[in-house]
N, C-alpha and C positions, 0 to 999 in steps of 0.2 A: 499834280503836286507830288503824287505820289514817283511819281517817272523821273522827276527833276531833281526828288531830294536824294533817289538811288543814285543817281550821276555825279552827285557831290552838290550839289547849288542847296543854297540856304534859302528855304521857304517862309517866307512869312504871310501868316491871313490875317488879313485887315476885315474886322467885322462892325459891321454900320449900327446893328440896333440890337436888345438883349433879345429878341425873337419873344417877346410880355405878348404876344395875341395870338399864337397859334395856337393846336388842340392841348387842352389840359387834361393831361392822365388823371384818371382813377387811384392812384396809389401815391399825390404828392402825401409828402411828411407834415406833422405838422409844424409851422410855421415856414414851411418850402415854397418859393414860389416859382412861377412854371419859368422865368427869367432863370433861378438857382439852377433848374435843373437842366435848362437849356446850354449853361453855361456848362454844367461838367461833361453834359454827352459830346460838347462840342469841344474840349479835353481831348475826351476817350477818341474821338473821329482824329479829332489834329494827329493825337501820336501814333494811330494806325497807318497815317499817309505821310509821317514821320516827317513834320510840319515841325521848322526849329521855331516859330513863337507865333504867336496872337500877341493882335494886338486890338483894344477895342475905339472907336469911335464916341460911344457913349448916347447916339439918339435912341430913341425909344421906337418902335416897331408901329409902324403907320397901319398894320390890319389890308386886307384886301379893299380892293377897288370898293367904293359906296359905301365905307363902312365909317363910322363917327368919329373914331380915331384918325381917318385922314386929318378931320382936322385940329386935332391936339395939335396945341405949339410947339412941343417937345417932340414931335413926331419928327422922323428924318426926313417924313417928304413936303414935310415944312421947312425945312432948316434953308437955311439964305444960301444962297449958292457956293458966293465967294468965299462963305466962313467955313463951310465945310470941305470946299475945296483946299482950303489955306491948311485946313485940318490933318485931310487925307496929306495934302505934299510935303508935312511938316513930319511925318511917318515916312513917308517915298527917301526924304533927305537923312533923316536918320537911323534908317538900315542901311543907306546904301544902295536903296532900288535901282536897279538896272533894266529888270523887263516888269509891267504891271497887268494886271490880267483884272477885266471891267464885264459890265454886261454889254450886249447886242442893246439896239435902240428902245427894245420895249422890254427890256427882261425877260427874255423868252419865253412868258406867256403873259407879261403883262401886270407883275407884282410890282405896286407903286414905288415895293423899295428896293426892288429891283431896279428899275426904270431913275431912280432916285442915284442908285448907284451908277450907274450907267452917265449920266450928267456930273455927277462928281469926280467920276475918275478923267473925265477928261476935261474938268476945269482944274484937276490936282496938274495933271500933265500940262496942262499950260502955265502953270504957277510954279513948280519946281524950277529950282535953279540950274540944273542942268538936261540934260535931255533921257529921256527913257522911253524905251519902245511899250507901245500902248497894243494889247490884243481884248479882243471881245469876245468872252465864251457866248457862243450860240448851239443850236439845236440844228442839225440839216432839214427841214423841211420835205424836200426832195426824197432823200432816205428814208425816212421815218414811213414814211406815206408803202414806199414801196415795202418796207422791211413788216409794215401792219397787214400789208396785202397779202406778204406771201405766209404773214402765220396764221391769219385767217383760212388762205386757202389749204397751209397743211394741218386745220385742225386744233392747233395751237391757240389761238383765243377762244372763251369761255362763251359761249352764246349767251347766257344768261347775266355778262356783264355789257353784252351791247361788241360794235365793233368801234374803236378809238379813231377818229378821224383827225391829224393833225390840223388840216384846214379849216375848222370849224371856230368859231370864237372863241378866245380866251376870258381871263380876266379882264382885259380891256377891249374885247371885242376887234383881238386881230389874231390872223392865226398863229400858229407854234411856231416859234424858231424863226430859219432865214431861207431863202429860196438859194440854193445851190451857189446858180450865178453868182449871190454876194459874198460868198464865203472865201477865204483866201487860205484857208491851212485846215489841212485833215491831218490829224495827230492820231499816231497807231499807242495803244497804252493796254491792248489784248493781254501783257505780259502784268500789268498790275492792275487786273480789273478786281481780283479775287479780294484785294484790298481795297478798291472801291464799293465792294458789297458787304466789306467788313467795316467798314467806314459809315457807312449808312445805316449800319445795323447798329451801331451807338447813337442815334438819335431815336431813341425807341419812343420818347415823347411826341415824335411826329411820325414815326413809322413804324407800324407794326410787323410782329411776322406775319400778318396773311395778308400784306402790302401787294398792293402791284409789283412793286420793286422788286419785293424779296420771296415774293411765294413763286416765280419764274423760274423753270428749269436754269442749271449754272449756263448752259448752251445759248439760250435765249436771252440770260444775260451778259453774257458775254459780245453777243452778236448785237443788243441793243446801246452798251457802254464804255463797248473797246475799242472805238473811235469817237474821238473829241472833234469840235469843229469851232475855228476859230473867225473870228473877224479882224483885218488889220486895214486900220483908217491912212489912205494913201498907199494902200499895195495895188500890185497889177492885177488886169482880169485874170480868173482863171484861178479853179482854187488847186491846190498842190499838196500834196502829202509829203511828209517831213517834221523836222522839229525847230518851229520858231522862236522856243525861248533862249535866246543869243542876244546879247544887246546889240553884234555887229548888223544884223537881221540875214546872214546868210545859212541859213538852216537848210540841212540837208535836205533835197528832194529823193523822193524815192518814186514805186511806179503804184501808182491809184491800183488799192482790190481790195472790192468789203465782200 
């Protein structure tokens, strides 16, 4: 987002639910609810990655896999397909959407409303009245695995937090991300990661400073968030580095180095 809106392109984030179930800080105000406050940190993040608007959706936040709130009816991973689809394209048609950016098949670890979105965005793309190129932010799989290897072996992971296996089950019991093979665009964004950390660091409701995220040397983060990895439904094998938010989809290739 942040790469796209320096280039001049108008970003807009389309948000599905007020995030009502994740951790509740110690320091709401009173009469604050953790919706209130999810709502201004995600403010503070838009205008770091210099995001020209939000826009909201209006479902209520489904909670993790098993949990009671799946089945509220106002949950988004309730919502009817085609009405929320109709939803999302009725937002796609009135900014002007051009390229749309969705989840991978399971939300890259498998958040219902993740996986919620993921089905939405590509019933909005089949409902808009004219055509817009469709990418899926994912996790490399492949990477990940090896980039845990090597900071385990240089000492860089914490013994006493365990070692992180991508592989392992998620929230819905499939592993991280996508396996290399399925990936179709590696995005270099090294040059605005420093605002991807300052970006996250406005949601202090759900991350702290002795986050995983954010207690990582800048190096380590930078080396784990300065490549993006997309999915593009009907692209060729073979994934490619470059920039595919173009709506003609001819994005520059450049030469693969993480």
């Amino acid at each position: 987002m942040a790469r796209a809106a320096a280039a001049g392109d108008r970003v807009v984030l389309i948000v599905a639910t007020g995030g009502e179930h994740g951790e509740v800080p110690a320091d709401l105000a009173e009469g604050e609810s953790l919706a209130d406050r999810r709502r201004r940190e995600l403010a503070a993040s838009a205008e770091v990655l210099g995001v020209a608007e939000v826009r909201w959706l209006g479902y209520s936040d489904s909670g993790m896999t098993g949990w009671t709130q799946n089945s509220d009816p106002d949950a988004f991973v309730s919502a009817d397909l085609d009405e929320a689809g109709q939803r999302l394209a009725a937002v796609f048609e009135d900014v002007g959407a051009e390229v749309v950016v969705g989840y991978d098949w399971h939300g890259g670890y498998g958040h219902p409303d993740h996986v919620q979105v993921h089905r939405v965005t590509r019933r909005a793309v089949e409902l808009v009245s004219r055509p817009v190129r469709l990418l899926e932010a994912t996790m490399n799989r492949d990477r990940m695995r090896a980039l845990m290897k090597a900071a385990s072996a240089a000492g860089m992971v914490d013994p006493s937090m365990g070692e992180f296996d991508p592989d392992q089950p998620m929230d819905d019991g499939n592993p991280l991300g996508t396996p290399e093979a399925e990936i179709a665009w590696s995005v270099d964004v090294h040059e605005y990661v420093h605002l991807k950390r300052e970006a996250l660091a406005c949601h202090r409701s759900q991350v702290s400073d002795t986050s995983m995220f954010l207690s990582v040397p800048t190096e380590a983060f930078a080396m784990m968030f300065g490549t993006e990895f997309y999915i593009e439904p009907g692209a060729a094998e073979g994934m490619q580095a470059g920039w595919p938010f173009t709506a003609s989809g001819d994005g520059s290739t450049e030469d693969l180095g993480f």
